[in-house]
Backbone as CSV, one residue per row, in Angstrom:
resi,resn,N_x,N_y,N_z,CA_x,CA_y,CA_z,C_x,C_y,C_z
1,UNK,79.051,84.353,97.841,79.231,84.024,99.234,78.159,84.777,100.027
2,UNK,77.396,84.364,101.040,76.831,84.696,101.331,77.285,85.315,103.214
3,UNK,76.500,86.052,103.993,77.036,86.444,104.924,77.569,85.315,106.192
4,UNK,76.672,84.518,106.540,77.234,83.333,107.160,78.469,82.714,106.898
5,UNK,78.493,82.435,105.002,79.676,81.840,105.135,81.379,82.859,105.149
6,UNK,80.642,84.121,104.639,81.758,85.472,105.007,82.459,84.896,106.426
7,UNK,81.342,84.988,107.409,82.027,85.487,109.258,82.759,83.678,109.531
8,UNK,81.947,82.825,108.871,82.757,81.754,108.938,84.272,81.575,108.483
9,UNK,84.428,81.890,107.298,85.828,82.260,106.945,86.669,83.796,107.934
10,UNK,86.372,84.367,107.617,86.828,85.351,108.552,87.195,84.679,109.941
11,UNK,86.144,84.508,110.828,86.493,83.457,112.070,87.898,82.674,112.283
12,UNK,87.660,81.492,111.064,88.638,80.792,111.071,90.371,80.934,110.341
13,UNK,89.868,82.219,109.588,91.672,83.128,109.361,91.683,83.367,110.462
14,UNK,90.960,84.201,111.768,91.479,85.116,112.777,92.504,83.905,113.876
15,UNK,91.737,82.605,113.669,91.643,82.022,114.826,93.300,81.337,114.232
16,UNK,93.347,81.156,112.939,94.321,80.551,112.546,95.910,81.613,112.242
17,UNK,95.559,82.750,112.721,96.250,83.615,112.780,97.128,83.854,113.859
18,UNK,96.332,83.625,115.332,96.381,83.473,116.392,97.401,82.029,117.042
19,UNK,96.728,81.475,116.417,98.037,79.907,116.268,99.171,80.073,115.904
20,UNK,99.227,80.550,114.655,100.343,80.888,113.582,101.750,81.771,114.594
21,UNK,101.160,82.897,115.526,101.619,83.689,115.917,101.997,82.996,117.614
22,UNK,101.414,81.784,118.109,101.883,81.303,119.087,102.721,80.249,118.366
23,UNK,102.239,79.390,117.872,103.746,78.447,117.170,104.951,79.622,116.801
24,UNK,104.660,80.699,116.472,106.353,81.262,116.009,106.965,81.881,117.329
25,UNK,105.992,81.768,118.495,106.521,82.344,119.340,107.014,83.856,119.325
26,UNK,106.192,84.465,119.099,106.583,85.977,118.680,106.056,86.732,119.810
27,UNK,106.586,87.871,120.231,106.458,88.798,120.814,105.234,89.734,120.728
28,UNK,104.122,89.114,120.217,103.185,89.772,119.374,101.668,89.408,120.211
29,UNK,101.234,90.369,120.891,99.720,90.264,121.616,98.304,90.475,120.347
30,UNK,97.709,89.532,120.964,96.535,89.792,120.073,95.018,89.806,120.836
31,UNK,94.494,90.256,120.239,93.041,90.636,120.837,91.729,90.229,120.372
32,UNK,90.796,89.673,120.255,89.644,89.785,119.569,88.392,90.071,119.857
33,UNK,87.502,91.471,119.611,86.604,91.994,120.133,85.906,92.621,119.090
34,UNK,84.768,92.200,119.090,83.581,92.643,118.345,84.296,92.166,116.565
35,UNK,84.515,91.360,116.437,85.032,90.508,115.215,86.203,91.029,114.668
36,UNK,86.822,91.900,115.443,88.413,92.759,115.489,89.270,92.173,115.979
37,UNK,89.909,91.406,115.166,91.421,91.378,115.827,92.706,92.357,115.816
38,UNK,92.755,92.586,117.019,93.681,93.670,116.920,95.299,92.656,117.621
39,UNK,96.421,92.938,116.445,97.385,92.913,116.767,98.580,93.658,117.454
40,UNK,99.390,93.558,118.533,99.949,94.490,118.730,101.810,94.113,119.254
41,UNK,102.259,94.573,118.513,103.687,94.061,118.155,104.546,95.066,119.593
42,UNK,105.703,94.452,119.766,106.612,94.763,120.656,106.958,96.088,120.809
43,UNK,106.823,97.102,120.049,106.748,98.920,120.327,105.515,99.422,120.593
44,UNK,104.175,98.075,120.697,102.959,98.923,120.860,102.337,99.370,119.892
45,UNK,102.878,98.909,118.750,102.066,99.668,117.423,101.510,98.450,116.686
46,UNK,100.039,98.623,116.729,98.848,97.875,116.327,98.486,97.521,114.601
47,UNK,98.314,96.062,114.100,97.838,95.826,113.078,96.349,95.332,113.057
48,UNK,95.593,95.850,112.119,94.275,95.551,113.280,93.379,95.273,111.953
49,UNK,92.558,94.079,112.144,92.211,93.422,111.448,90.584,93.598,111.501
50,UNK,89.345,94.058,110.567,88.461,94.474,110.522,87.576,93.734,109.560
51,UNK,86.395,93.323,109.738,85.248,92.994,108.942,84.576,93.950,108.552
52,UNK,83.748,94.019,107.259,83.607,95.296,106.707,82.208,94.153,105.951
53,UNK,81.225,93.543,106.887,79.919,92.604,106.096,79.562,93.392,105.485
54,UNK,79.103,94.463,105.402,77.999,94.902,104.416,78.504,95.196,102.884
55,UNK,80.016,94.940,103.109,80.731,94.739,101.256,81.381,93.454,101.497
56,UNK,81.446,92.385,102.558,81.678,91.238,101.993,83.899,91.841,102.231
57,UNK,84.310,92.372,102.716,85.438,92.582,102.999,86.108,91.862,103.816
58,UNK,87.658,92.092,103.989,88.019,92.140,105.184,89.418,93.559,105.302
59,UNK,89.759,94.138,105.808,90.534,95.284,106.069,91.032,95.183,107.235
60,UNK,92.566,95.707,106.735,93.889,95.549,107.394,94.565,96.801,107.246
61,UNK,94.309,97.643,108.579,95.025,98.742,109.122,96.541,98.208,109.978
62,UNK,97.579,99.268,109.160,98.818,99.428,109.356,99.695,100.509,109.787
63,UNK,100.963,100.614,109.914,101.057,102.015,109.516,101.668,102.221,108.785
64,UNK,101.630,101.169,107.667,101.977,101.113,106.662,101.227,101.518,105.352
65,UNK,99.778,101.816,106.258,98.568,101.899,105.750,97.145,100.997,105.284
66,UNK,96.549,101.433,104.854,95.257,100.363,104.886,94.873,99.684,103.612
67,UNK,94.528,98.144,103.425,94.213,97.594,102.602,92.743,96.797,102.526
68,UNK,92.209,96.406,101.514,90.948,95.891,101.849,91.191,94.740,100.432
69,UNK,90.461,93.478,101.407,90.559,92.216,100.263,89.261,91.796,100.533
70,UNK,89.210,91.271,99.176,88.285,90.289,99.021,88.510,89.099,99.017
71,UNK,87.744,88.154,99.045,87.453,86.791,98.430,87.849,86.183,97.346
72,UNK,88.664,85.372,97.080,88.418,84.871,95.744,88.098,83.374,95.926
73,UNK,87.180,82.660,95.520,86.455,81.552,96.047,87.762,80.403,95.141
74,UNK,87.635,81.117,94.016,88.896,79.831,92.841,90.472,79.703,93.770
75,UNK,90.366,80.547,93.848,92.004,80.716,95.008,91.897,80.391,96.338
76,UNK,90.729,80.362,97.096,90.538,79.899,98.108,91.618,81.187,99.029
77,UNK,91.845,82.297,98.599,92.416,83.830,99.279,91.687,84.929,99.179
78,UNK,92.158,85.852,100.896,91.236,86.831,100.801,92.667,87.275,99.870
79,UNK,92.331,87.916,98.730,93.041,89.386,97.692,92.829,90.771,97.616
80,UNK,93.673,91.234,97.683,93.938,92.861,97.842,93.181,93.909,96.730
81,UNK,92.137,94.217,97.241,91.426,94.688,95.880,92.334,95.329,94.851
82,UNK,93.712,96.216,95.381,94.352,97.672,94.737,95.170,97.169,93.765
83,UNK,95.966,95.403,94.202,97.035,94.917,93.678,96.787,94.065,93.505
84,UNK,96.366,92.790,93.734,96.000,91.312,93.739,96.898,90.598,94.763
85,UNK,97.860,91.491,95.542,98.141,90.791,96.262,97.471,90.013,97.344
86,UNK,98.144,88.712,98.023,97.299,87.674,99.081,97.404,88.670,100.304
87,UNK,96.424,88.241,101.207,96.724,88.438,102.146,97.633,88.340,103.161
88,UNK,97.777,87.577,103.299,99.470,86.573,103.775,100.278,87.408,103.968
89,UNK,100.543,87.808,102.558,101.882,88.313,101.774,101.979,89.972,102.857
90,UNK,100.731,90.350,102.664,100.647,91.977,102.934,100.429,91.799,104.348
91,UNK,99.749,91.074,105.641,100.199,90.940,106.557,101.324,91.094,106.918
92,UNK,102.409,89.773,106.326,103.848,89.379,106.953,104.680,90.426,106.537
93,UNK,104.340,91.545,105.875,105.003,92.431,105.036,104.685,93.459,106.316
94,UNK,103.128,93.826,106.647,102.858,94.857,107.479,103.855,94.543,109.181
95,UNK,103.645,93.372,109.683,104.164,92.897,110.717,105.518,93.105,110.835
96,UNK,106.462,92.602,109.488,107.762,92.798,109.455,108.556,93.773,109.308
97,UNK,107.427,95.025,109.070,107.566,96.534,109.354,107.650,96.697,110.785
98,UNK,107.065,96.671,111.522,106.387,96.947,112.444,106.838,96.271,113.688
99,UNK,107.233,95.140,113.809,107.910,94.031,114.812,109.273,94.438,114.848
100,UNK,110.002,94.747,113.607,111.654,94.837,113.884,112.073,93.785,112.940
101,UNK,111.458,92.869,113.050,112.361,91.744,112.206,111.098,91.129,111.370
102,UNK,111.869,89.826,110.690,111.127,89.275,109.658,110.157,88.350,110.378
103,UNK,108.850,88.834,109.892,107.403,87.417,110.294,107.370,86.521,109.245
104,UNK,106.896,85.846,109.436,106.935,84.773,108.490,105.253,83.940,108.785
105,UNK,104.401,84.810,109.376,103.225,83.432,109.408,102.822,82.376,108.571
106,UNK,102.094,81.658,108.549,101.819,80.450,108.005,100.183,80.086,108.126
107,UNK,99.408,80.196,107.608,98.237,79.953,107.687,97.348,78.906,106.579
């Protein structure tokens, strides 16, 4: 993958993230600045979503703590370098910490 098509994908998770989180109607503000989306759930406590180009990443600060995925082009998912978990999974997991109740996005 090359860097263009990195920020292209990246882009279009953030943007589809952003949807995801107005269709569920959630209590949940989001931000996007300097290719950061920063999430921020109903106590004020931020999930914040980071590009990391120069390794081809993407990283997801919690306070649940921090994860970094890659690409997998066959799966068409960014994956959790530490575990193989999806992204998805470890989002709706970080959020549903963090919100009070269960997220469920959809992307």
């Amino acid at each position: 993958m090359n860097e263009s098509q990195y920020h292209d994908l990246l882009d279009d998770l953030m943007v589809a993230i952003e949807d995801a989180i107005e269709d569920a109607e959630l209590d949940i503000d989001y931000e996007t600045a300097a290719g950061i989306l920063t999430l921020t759930c109903n106590d004020n406590t931020k999930v914040i979503l980071s590009r990391q180009t120069p390794i081809l990443q993407l990283w997801l600060a919690a306070k649940s703590g921090g994860f970094h995925f890659d690409f997998d082009a066959e799966k068409k998912q960014w994956i959790a370098d530490s575990n193989g978990e999806e992204f998805m999974v470890v989002l709706n997991r970080c959020l549903s910490g963090q919100y009070g109740e269960t997220v469920e996005l959809s992307v």
